[in-house]
C-alpha positions in Angstrom: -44.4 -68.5 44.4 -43.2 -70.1 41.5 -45.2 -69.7 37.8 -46.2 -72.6 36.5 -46.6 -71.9 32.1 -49.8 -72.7 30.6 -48.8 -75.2 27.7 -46.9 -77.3 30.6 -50.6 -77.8 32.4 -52.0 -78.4 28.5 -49.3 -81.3 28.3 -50.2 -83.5 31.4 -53.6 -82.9 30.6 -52.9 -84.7 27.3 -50.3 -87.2 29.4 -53.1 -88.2 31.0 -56.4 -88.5 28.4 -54.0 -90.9 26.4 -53.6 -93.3 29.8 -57.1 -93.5 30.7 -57.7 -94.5 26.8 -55.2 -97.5 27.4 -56.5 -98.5 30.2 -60.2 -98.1 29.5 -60.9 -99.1 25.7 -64.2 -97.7 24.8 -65.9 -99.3 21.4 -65.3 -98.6 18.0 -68.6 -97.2 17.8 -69.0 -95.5 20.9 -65.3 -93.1 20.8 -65.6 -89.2 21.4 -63.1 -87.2 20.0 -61.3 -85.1 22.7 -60.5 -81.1 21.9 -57.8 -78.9 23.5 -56.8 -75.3 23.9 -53.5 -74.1 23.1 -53.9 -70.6 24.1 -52.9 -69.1 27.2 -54.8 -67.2 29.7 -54.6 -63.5 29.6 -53.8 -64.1 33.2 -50.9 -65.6 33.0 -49.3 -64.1 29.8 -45.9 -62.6 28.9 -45.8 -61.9 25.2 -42.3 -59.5 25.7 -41.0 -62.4 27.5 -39.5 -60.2 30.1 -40.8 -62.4 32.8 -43.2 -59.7 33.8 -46.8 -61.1 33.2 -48.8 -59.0 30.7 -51.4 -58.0 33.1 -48.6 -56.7 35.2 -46.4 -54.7 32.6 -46.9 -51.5 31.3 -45.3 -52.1 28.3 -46.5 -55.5 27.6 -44.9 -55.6 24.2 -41.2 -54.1 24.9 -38.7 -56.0 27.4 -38.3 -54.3 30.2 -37.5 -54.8 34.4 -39.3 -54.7 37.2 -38.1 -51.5 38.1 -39.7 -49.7 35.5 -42.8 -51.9 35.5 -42.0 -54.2 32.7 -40.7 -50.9 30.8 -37.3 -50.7 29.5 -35.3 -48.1 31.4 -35.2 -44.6 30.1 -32.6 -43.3 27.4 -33.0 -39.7 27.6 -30.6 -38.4 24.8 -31.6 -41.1 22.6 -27.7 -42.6 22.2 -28.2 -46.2 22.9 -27.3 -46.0 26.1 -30.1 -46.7 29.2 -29.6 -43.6 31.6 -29.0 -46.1 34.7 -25.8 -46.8 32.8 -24.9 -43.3 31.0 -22.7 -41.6 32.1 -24.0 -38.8 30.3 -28.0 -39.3 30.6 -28.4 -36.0 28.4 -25.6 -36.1 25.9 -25.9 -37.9 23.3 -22.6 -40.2 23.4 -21.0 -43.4 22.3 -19.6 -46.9 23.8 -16.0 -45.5 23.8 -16.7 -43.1 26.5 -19.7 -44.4 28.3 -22.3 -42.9 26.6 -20.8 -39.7 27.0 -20.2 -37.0 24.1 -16.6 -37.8 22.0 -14.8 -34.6 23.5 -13.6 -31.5 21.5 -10.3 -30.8 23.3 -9.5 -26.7 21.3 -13.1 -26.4 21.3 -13.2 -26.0 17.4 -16.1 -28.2 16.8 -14.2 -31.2 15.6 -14.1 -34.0 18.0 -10.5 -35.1 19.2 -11.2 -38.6 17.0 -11.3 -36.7 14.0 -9.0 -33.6 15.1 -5.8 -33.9 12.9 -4.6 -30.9 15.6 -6.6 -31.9 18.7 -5.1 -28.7 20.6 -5.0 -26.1 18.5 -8.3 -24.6 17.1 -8.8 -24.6 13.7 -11.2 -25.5 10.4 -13.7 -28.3 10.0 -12.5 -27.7 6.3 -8.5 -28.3 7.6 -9.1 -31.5 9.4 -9.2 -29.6 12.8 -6.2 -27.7 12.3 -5.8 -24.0 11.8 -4.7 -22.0 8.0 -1.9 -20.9 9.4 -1.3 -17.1 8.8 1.5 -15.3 6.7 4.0 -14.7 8.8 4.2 -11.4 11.2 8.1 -10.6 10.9 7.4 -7.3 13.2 5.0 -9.0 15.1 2.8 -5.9 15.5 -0.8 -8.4 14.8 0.0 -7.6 11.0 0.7 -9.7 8.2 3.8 -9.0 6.6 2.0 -8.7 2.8 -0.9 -6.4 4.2 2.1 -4.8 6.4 3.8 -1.2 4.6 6.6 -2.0 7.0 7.1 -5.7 7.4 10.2 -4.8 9.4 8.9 -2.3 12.0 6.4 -2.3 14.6 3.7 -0.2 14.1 -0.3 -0.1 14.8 -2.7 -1.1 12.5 -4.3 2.2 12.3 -1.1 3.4 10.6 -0.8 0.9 7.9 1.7 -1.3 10.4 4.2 1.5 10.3 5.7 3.2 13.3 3.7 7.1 13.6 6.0 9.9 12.5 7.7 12.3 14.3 7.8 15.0 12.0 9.2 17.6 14.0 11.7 15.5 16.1 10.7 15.9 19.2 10.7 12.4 20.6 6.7 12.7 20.6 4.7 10.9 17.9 2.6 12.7 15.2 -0.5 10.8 16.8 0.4 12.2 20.4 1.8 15.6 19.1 -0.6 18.6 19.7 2.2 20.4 17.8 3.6 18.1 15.2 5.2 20.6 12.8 6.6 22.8 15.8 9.6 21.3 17.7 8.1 21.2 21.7 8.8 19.4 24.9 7.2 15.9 25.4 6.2 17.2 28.9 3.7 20.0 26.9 2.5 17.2 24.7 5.0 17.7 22.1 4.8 22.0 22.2 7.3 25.0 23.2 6.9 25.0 26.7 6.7 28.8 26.4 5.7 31.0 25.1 4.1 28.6 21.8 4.9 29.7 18.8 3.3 27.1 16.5 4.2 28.0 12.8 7.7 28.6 14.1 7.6 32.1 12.4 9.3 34.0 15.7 5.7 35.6 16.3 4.5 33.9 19.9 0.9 32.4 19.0 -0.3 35.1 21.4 0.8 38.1 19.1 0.1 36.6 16.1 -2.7 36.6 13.5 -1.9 33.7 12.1 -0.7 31.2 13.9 -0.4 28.0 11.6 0.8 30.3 9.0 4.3 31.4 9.4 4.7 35.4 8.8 6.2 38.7 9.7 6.8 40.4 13.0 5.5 43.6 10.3 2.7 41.9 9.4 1.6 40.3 12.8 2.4 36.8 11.9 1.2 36.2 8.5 2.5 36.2 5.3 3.7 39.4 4.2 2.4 39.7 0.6 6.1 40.9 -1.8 6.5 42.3 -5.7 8.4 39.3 -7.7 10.9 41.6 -10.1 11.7 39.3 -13.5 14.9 38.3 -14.0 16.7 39.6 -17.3 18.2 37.1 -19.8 21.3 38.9 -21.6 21.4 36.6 -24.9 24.7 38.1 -26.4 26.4 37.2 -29.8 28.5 34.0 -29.4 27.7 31.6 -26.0 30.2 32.5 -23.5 28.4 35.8 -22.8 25.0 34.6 -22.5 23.4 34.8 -19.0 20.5 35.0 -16.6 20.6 37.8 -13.9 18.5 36.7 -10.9 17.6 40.4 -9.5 17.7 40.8 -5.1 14.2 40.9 -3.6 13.5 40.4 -0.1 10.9 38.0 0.5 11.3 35.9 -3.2 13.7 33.2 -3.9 14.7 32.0 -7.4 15.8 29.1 -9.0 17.1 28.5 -12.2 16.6 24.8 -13.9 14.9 23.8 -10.7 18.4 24.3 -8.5 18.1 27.4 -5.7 20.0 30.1 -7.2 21.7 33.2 -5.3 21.1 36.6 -7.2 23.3 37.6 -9.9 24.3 36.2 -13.0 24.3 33.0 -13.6 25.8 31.9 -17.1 23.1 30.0 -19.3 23.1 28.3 -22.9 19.8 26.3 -24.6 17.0 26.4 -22.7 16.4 28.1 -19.2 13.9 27.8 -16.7 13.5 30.7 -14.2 10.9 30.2 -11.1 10.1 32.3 -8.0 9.3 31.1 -5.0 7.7 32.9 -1.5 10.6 32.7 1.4 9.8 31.7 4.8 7.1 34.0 6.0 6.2 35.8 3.0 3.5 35.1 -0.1 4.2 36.5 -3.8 1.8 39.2 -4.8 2.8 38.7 -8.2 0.7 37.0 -11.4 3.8 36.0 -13.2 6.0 33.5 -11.1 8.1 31.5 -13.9 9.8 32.6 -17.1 11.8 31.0 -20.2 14.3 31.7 -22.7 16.2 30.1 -25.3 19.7 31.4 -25.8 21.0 31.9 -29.6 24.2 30.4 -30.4 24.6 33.5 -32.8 28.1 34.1 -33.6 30.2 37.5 -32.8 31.3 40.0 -35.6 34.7 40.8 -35.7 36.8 42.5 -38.2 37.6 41.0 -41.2 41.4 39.3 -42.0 43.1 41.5 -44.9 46.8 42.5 -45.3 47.7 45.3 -48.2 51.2 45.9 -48.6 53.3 47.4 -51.2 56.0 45.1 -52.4 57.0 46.7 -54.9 57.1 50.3 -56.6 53.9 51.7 -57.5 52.5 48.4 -56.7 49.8 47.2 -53.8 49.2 43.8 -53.0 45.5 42.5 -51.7 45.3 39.1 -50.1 41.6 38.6 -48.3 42.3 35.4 -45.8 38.2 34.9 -45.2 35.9 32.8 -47.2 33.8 35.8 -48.3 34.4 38.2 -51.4 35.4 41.9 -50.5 36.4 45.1 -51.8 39.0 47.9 -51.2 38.0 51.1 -51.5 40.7 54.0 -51.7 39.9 57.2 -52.8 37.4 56.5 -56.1 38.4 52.8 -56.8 37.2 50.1 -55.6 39.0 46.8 -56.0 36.9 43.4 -55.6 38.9 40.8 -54.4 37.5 37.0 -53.9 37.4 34.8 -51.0 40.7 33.3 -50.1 42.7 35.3 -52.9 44.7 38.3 -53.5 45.4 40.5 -56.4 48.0 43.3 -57.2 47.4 46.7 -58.4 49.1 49.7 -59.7 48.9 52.7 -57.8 50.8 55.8 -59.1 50.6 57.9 -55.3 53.1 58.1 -52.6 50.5 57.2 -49.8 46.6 55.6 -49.5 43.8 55.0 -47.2 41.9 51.7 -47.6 38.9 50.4 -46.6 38.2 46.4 -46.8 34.4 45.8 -47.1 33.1 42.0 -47.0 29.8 41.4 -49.3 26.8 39.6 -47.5 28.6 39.0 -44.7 27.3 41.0 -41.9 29.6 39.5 -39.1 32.7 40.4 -40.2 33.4 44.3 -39.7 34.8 46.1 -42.5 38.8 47.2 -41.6 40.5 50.2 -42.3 44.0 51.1 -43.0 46.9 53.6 -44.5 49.6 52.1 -46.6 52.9 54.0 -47.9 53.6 53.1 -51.7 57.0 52.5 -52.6 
């Protein structure tokens, strides 16, 4: 049935009070004024103008359909978007994609329309894209600055460096139930048989200790020697001075840091003697190092003089060092500078000298027999 609005009915109504007053002319004195209503019944009201009347719509003040009984339809996540035409009813969206959510293609929390790198994960902070990392030249999961070998594959554990092998025996330290002790890879890096695990020749059955090498004397573990001292033989001049390194079985020496064999090793300045326990043995000994600083003292020798008789009854003195001396024969004595000679008379068919250098304690005093002429 078709509605028929209120303030239409109020206009004929008016249409035809204003006829009858043409037609019909009361007197001056005699005219009623005529009042009219202009509002509409609660019956037939619509004040959301959804052409639902008010009586009729539970939400009388909000445009709605008949559907929802003059309510408008439901919007459940609040986006704009009426659930009868969201796509998404219960994810907040937008007009682009239907009142669905703006998707997040690498999942990084950035949506795509604001993603700089839409497919790769990465920082709200970076646009969407990821800080890439230094680079990873061994590509072991390292960077090459916190890596101690950029250039070799190795876990992190081990600083990015490939485990050791210290014993070469194709099984890594980290694997190796015997690293120091060369083994098979089959026995988890030890001798097959029998183990011998300090490598000392003493099977780890026999021996006492068996991570310390030893003796087969002393059941595998250290044998405790005496460390004899070497003897420095400091001798006038330098070509004679020397260190001899004594044999001792057990003890190796070194002279100036460098292994040395014993014997004697020819030294000058300052020398550095050290002991060291061989393979298998410990020093029992307080005293392990010693020191000595050679003298560059010169040699004596015997001193240069010449006497000759060059003529008769005559001797002739020539002292060739730079040091005063005197002949003695018999009772005289005959002093004679350095670099200088003299000549005496000497009434005797032979004599026996003696040339004695003053403060001169290297050079040897010389003896001799001369025939006078």
């Amino acid at each position: 049935m078709r509605r028929i609005s209120p303030y239409r009915g109020i206009a004929l109504a008016l249409l035809s009070a204003c006829s009858l007053l043409l037609a019909y002319p009361a007197p001056a004195a005699a005219v009623t004024p005529l009042t009219f209503s202009s509002t509409p019944s609660l019956a037939e009201g619509d004040q959301d103008d959804d052409g639902i009347p008010d009586d009729q719509d539970a939400c009388p003040t909000e445009a709605g359909t008949a559907a929802y009984d003059g309510c408008p339809a439901p919007d459940s996540d609040g986006d704009g978007f009426a659930d009868d035409v969201d796509q998404c009813p219960y994810d907040w969206g937008s007009a682009d994609y239907n009142g669905c959510p703006i998707p997040d293609s690498d999942g990084d929390g950035v949506t795509d329309d604001l993603d700089q790198c839409p497919s790769d994960p990465g920082e709200y902070t970076n646009n969407g894209c990821p800080y890439w990392p230094d680079p990873d030249t061994d590509g072991d999961g390292l960077s090459d600055p916190s890596d101690a070998c950029p250039a070799d594959w190795g876990p992190l554990e081990n600083g990015g460096c490939p485990w050791p092998d210290s014993d070469g025996d194709g099984v890594f330290d980290n694997d190796d139930v015997c690293p120091w002790t060369y083994g098979d890879p089959a026995n988890y890096g030890c001798p097959a048989s029998p183990a011998d695990s300090d490598s000392d020749g003493v099977d780890d059955a026999s021996d006492h200790c068996v991570y310390e090498p030893g003796t087969m004397a002393n059941n595998g573990c250290p044998e405790p020697v005496a460390v004899p001292a070497p003897t420095f033989a400091d001798k006038c001049g330098t070509a004679n001075d020397g260190v001899v390194i004594p044999s001792a079985v057990g003890v190796d020496y070194a002279v100036n840091g460098v292994a040395t064999s014993p014997g004697t090793v020819t030294a000058s300045g300052s020398v550095s003697v050290s002991a060291v326990a061989a393979f298998g043995y410990t020093l029992a000994a307080e005293t392990t190092a010693w020191s000595k600083t050679f003298t560059a003292t010169p040699c004596p020798r015997v001193g240069n003089v010449s006497v000759t008789s060059p003529a008769k009854d005559r001797v002739k003195i020539v002292n060739r060092e730079a040091k005063a001396m005197t002949l003695v024969f018999g009772t005289r004595s005959v002093p004679v500078p350095a670099n200088s000679s003299r000549t005496i008379t000497v009434v005797a068919p032979r004599i026996t000298w003696t040339a004695v250098w003053g403060f001169a304690p290297r050079l040897l005093p010389r003896t001799g027999a001369l025939v006078v002429t």
